[in-house]
Jmol script that loads the backbone (N, CA, C; Angstrom):
load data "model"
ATOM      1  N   UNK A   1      69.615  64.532  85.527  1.00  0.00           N
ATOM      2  CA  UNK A   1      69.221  63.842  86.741  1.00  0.00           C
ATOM      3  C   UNK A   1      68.828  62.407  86.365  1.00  0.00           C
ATOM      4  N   UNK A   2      69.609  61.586  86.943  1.00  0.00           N
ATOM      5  CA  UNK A   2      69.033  59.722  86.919  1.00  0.00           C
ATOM      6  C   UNK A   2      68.066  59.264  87.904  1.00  0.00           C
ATOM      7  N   UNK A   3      67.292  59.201  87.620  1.00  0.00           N
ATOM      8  CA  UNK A   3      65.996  58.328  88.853  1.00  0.00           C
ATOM      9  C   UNK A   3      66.328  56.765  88.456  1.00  0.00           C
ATOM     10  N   UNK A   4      66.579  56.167  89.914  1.00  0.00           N
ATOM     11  CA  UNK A   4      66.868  55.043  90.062  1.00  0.00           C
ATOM     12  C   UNK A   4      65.175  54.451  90.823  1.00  0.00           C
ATOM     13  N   UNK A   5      64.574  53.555  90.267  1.00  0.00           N
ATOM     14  CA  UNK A   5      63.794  52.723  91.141  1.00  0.00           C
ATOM     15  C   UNK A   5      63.674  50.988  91.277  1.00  0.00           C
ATOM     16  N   UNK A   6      63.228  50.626  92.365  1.00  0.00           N
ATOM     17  CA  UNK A   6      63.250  49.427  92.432  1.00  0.00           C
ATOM     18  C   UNK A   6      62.324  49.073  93.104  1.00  0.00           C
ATOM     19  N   UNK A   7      61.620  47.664  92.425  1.00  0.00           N
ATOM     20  CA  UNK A   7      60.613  47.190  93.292  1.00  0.00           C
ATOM     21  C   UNK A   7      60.723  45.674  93.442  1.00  0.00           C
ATOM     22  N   UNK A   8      60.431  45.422  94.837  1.00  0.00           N
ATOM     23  CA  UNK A   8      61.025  44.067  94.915  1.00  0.00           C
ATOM     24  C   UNK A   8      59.611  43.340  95.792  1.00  0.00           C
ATOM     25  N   UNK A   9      58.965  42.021  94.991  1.00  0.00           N
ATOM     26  CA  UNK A   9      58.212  41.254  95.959  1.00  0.00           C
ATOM     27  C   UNK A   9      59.206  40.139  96.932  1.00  0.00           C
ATOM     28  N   UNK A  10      58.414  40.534  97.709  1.00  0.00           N
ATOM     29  CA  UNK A  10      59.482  40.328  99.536  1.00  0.00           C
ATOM     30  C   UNK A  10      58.757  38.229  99.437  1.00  0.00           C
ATOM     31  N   UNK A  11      59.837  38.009 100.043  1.00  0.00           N
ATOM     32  CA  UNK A  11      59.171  36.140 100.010  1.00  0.00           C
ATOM     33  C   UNK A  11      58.036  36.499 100.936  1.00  0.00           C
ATOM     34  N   UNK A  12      57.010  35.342 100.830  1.00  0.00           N
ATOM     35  CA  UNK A  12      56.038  35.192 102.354  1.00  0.00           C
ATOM     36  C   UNK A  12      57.128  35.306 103.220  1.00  0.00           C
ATOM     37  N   UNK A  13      57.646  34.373 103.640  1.00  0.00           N
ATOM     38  CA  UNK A  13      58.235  34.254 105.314  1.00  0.00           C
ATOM     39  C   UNK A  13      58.734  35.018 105.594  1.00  0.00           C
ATOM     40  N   UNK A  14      59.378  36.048 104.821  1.00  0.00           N
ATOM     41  CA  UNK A  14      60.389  37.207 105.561  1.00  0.00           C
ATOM     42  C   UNK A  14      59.237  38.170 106.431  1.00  0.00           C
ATOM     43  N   UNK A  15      59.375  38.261 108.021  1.00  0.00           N
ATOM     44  CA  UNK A  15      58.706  39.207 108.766  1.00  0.00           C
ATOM     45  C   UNK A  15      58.816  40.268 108.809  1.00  0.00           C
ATOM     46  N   UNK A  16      58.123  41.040 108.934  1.00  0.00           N
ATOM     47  CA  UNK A  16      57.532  42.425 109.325  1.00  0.00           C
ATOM     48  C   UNK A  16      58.799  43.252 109.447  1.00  0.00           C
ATOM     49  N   UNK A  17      60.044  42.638 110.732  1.00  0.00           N
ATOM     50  CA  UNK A  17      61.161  42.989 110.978  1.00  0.00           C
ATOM     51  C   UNK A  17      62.074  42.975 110.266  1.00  0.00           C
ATOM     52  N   UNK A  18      62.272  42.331 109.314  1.00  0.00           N
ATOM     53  CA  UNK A  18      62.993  41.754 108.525  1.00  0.00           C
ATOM     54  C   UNK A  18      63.217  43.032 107.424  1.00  0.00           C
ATOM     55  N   UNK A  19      61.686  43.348 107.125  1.00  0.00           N
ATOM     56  CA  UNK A  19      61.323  44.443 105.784  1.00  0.00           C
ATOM     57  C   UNK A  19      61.737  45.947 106.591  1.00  0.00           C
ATOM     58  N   UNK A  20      61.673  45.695 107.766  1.00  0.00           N
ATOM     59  CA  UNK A  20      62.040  47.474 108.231  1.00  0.00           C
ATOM     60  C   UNK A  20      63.369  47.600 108.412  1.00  0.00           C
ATOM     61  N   UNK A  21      64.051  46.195 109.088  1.00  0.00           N
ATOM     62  CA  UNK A  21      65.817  46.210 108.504  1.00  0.00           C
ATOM     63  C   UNK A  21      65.964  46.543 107.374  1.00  0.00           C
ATOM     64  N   UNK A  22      65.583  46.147 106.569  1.00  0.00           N
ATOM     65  CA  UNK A  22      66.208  46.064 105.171  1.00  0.00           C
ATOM     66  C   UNK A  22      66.094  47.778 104.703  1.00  0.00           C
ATOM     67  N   UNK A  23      64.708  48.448 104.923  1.00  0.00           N
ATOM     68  CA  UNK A  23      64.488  49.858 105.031  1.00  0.00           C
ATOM     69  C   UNK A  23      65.229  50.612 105.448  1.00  0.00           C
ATOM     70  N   UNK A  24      65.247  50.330 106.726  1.00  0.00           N
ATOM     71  CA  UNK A  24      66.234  51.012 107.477  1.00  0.00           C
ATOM     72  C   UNK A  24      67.785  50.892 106.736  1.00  0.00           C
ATOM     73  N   UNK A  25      68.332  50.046 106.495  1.00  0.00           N
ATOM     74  CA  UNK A  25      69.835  49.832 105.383  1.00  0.00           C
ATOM     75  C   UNK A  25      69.822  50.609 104.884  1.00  0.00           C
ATOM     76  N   UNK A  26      68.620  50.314 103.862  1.00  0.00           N
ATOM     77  CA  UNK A  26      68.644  51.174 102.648  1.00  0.00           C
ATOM     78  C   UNK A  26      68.506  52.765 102.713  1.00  0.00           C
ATOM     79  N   UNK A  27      68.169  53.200 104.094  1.00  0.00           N
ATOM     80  CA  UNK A  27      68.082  54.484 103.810  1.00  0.00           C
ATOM     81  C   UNK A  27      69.344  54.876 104.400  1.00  0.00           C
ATOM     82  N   UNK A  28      70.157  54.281 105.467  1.00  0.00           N
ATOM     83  CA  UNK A  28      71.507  54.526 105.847  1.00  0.00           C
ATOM     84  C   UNK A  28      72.477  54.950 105.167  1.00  0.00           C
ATOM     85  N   UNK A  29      72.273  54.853 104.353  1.00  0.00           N
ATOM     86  CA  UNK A  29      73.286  54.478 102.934  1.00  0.00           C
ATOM     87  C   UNK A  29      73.659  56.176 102.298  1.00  0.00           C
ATOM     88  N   UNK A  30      72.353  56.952 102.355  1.00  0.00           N
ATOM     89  CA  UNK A  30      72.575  58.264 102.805  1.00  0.00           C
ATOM     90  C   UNK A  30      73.259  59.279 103.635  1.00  0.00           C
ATOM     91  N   UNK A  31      74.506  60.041 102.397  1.00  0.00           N
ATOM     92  CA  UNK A  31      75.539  60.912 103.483  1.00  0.00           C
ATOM     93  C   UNK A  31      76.910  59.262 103.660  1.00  0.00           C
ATOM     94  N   UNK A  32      76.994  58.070 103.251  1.00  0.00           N
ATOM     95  CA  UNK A  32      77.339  57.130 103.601  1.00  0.00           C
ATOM     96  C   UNK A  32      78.274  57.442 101.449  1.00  0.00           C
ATOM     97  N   UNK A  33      77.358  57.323 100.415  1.00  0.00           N
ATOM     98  CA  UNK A  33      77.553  57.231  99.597  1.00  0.00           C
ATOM     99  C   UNK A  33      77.531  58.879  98.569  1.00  0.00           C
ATOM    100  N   UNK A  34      78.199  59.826  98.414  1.00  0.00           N
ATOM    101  CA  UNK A  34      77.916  61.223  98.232  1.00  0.00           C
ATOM    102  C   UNK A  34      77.167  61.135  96.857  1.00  0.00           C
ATOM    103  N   UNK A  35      77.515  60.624  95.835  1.00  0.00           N
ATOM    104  CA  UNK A  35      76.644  60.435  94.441  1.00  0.00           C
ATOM    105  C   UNK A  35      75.308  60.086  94.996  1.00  0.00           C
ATOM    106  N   UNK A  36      74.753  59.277  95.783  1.00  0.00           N
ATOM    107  CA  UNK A  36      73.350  58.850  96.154  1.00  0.00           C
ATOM    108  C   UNK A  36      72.728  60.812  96.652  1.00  0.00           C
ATOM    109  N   UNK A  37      71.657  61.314  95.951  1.00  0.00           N
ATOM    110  CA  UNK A  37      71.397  62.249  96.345  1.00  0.00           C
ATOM    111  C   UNK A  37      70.171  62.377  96.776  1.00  0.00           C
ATOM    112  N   UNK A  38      69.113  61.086  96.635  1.00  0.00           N
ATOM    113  CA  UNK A  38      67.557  60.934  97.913  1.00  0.00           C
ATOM    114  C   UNK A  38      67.531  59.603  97.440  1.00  0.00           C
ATOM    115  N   UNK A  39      67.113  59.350  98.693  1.00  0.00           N
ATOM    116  CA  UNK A  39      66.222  57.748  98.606  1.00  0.00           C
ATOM    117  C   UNK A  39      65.219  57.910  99.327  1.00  0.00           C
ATOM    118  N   UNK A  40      64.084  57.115  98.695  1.00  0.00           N
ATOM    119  CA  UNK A  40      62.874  56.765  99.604  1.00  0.00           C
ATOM    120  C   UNK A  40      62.263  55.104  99.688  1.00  0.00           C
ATOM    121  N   UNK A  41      62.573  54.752 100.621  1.00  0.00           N
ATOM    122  CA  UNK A  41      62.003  53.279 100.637  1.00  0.00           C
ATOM    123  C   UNK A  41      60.703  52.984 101.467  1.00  0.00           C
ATOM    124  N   UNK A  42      59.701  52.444 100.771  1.00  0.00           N
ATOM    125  CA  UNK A  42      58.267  51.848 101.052  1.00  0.00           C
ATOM    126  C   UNK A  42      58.254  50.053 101.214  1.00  0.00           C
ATOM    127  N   UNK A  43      57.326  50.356 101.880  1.00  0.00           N
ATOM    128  CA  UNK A  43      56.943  48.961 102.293  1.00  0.00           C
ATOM    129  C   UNK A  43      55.106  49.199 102.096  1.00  0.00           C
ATOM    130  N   UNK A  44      55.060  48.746 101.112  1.00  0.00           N
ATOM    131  CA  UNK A  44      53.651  48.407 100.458  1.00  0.00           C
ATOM    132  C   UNK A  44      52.752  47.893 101.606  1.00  0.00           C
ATOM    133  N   UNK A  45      51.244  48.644 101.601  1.00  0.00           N
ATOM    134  CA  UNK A  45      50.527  48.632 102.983  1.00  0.00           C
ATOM    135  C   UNK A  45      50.316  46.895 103.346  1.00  0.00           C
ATOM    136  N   UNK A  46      49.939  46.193 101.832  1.00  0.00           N
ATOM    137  CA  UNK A  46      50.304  44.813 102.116  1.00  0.00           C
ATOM    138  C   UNK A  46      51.923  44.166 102.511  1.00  0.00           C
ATOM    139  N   UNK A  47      52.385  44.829 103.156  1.00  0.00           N
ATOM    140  CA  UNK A  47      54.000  43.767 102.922  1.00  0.00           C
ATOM    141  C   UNK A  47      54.214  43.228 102.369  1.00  0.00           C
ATOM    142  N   UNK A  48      53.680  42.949 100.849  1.00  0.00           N
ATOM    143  CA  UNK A  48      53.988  42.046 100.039  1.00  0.00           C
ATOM    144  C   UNK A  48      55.361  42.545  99.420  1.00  0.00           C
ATOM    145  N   UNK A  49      55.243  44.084  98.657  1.00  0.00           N
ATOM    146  CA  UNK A  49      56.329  44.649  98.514  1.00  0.00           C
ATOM    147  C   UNK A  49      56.940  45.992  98.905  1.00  0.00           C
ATOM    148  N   UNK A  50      57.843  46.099  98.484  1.00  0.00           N
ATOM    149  CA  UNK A  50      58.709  47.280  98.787  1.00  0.00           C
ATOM    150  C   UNK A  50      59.388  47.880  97.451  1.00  0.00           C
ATOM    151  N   UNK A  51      59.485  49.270  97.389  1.00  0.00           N
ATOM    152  CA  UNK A  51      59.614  50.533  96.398  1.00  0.00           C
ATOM    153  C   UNK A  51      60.857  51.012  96.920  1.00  0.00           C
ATOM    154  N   UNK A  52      61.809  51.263  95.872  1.00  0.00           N
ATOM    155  CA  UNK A  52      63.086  52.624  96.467  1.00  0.00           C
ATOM    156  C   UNK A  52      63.115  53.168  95.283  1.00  0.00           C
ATOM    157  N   UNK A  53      63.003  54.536  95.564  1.00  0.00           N
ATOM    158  CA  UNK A  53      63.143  55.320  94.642  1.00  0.00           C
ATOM    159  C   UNK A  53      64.565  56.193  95.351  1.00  0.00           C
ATOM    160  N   UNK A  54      65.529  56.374  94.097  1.00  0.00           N
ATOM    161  CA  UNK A  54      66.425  57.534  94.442  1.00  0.00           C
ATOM    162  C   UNK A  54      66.929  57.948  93.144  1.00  0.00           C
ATOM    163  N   UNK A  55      68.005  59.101  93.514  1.00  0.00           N
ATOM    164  CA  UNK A  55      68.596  60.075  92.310  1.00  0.00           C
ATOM    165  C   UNK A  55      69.853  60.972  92.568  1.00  0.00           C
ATOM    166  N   UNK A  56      70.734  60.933  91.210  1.00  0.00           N
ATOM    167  CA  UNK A  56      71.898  60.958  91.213  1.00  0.00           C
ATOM    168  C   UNK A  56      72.080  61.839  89.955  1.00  0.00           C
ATOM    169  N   UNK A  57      72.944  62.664  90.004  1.00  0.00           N
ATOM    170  CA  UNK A  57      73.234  63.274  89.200  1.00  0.00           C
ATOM    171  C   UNK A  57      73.642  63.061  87.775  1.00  0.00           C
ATOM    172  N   UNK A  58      74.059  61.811  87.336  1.00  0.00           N
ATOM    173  CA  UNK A  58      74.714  61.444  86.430  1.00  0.00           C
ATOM    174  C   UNK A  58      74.720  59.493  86.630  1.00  0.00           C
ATOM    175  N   UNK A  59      74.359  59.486  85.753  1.00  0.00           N
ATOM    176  CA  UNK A  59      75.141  57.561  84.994  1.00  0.00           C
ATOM    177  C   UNK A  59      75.819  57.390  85.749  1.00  0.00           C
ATOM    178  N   UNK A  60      77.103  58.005  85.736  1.00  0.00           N
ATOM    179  CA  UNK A  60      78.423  57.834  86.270  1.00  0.00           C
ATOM    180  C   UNK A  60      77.993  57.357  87.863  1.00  0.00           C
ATOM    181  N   UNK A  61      77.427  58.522  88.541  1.00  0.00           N
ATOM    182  CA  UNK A  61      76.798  58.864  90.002  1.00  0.00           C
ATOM    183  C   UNK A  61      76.231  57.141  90.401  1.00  0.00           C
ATOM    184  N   UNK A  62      75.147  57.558  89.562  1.00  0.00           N
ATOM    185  CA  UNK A  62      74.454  55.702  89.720  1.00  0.00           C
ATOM    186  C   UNK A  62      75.484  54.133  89.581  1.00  0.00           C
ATOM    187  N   UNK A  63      76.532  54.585  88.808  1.00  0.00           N
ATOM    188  CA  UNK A  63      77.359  53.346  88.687  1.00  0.00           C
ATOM    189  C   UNK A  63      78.123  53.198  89.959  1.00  0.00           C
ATOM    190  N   UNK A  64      78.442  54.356  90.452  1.00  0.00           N
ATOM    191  CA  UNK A  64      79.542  54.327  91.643  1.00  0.00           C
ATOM    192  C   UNK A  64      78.625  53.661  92.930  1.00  0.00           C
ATOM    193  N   UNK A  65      77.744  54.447  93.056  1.00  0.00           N
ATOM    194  CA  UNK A  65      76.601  53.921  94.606  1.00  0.00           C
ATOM    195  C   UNK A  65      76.650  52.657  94.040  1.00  0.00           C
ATOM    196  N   UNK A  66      76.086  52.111  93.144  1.00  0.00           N
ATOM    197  CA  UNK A  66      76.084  50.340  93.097  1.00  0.00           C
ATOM    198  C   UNK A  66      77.735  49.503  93.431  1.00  0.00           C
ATOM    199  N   UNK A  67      78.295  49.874  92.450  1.00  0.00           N
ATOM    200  CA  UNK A  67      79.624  49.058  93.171  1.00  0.00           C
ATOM    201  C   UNK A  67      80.397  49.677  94.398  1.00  0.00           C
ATOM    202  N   UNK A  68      79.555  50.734  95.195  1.00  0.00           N
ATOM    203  CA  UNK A  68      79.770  51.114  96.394  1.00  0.00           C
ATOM    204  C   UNK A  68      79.830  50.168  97.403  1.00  0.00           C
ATOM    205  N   UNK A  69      80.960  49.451  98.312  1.00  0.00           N
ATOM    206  CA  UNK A  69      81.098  48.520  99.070  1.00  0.00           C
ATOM    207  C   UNK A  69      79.770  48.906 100.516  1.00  0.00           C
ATOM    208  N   UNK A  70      79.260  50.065 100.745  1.00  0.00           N
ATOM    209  CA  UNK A  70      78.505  49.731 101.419  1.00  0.00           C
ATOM    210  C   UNK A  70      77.039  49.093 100.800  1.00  0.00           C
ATOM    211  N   UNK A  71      77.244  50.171  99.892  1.00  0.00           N
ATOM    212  CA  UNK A  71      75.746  49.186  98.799  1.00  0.00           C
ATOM    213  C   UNK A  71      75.721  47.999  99.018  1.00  0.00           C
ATOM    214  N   UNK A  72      77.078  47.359  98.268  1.00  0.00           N
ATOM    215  CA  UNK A  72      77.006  45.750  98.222  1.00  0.00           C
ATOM    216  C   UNK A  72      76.929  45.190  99.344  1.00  0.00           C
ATOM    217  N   UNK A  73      76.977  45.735 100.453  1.00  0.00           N
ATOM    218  CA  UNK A  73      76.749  44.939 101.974  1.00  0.00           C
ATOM    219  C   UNK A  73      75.231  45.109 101.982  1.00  0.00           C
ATOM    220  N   UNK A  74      74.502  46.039 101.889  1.00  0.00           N
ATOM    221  CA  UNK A  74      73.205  46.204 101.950  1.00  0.00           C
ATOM    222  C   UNK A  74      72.301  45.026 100.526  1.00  0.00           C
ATOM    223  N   UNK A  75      73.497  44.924  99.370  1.00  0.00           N
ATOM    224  CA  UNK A  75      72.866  44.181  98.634  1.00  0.00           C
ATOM    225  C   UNK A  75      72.742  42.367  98.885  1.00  0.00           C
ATOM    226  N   UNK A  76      73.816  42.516 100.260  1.00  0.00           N
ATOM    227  CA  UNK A  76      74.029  40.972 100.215  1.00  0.00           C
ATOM    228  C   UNK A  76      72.578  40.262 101.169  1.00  0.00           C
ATOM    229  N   UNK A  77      72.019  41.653 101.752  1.00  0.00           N
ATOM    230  CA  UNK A  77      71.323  41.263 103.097  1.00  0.00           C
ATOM    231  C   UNK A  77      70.019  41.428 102.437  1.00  0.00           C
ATOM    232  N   UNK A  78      69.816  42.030 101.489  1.00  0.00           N
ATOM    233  CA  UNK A  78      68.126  41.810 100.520  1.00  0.00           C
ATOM    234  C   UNK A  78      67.699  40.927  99.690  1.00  0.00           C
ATOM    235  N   UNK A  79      69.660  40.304  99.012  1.00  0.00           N
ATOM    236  CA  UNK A  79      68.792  39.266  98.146  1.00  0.00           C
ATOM    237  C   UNK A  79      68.009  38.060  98.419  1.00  0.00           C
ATOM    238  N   UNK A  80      68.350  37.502  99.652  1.00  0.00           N
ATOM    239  CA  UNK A  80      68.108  36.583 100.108  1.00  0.00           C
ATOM    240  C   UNK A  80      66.253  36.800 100.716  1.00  0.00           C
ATOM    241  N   UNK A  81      65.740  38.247 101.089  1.00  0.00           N
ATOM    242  CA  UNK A  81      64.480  38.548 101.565  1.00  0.00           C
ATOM    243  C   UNK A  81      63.548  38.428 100.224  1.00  0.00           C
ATOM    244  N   UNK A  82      64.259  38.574  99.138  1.00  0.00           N
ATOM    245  CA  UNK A  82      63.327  38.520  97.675  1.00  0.00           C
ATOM    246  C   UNK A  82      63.050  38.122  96.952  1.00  0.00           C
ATOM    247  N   UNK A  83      61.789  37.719  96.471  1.00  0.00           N
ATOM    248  CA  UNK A  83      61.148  36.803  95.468  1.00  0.00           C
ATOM    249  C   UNK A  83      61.821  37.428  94.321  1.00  0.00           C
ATOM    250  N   UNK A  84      61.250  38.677  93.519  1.00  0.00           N
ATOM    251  CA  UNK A  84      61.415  39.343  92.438  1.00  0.00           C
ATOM    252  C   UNK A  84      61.737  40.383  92.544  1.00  0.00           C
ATOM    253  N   UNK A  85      62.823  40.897  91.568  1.00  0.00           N
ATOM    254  CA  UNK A  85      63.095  42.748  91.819  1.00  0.00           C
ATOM    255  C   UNK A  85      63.069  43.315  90.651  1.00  0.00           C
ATOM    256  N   UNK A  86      62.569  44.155  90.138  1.00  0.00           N
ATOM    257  CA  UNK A  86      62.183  44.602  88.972  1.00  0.00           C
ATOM    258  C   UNK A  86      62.964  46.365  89.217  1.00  0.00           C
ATOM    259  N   UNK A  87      63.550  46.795  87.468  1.00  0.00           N
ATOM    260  CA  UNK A  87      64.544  48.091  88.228  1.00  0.00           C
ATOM    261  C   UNK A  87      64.149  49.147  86.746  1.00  0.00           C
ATOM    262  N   UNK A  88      63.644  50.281  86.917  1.00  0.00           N
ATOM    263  CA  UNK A  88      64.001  51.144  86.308  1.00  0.00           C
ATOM    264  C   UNK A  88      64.954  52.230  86.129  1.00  0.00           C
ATOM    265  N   UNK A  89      65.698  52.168  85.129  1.00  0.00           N
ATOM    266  CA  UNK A  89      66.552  54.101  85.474  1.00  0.00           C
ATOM    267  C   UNK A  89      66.551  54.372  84.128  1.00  0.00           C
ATOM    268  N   UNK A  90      66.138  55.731  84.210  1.00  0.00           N
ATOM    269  CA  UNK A  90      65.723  56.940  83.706  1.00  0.00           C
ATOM    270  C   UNK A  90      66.400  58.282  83.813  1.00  0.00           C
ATOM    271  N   UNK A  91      66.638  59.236  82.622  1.00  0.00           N
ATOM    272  CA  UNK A  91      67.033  60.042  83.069  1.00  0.00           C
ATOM    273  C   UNK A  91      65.844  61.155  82.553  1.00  0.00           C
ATOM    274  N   UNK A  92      65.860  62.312  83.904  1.00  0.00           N
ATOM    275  CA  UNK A  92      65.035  63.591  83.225  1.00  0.00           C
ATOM    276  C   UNK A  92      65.824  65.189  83.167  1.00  0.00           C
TER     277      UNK A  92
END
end "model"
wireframe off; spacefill off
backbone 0.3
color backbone group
């Protein structure tokens, strides 16, 4: 099993709305991508940042969801909301 996480500090200006779009994407993406097998995305009680945690069966699994063309549509619409993104993966 690969645990994918990511944590990203959101700019000041991006609003409230902005961070629950981006949530909302990110959890769409589910049943959308079959290797993606949970995601959970947070929005830190400060809005400063936001957490996704998900998991995939395999390396392989995790390589495909990323160069997954819906991914990369979801990736084109976050980079621009983010200061910093910091990424762990792990396998257990």
């Amino acid at each position: 099993m690969i645990k994918h996480i990511v944590v990203w500090k959101m700019k000041e200006e991006i609003s409230a709305e902005q961070k629950e779009e981006m949530k909302l994407r990110l959890e769409a993406l589910v049943g959308k991508i079959p290797e993606l097998l949970i995601i959970e995305v947070g929005i830190d009680f400060t809005g400063e940042t936001m957490s996704l945690y998900s998991e995939f069966a395999s390396k392989e699994g995790l390589a495909v969801y990323q160069a997954h063309p819906d991914h990369q549509e979801v990736v084109a619409f976050v980079k621009p909301l983010v200061a910093e993104r910091r990424v762990i993966d792990y396998e257990c």
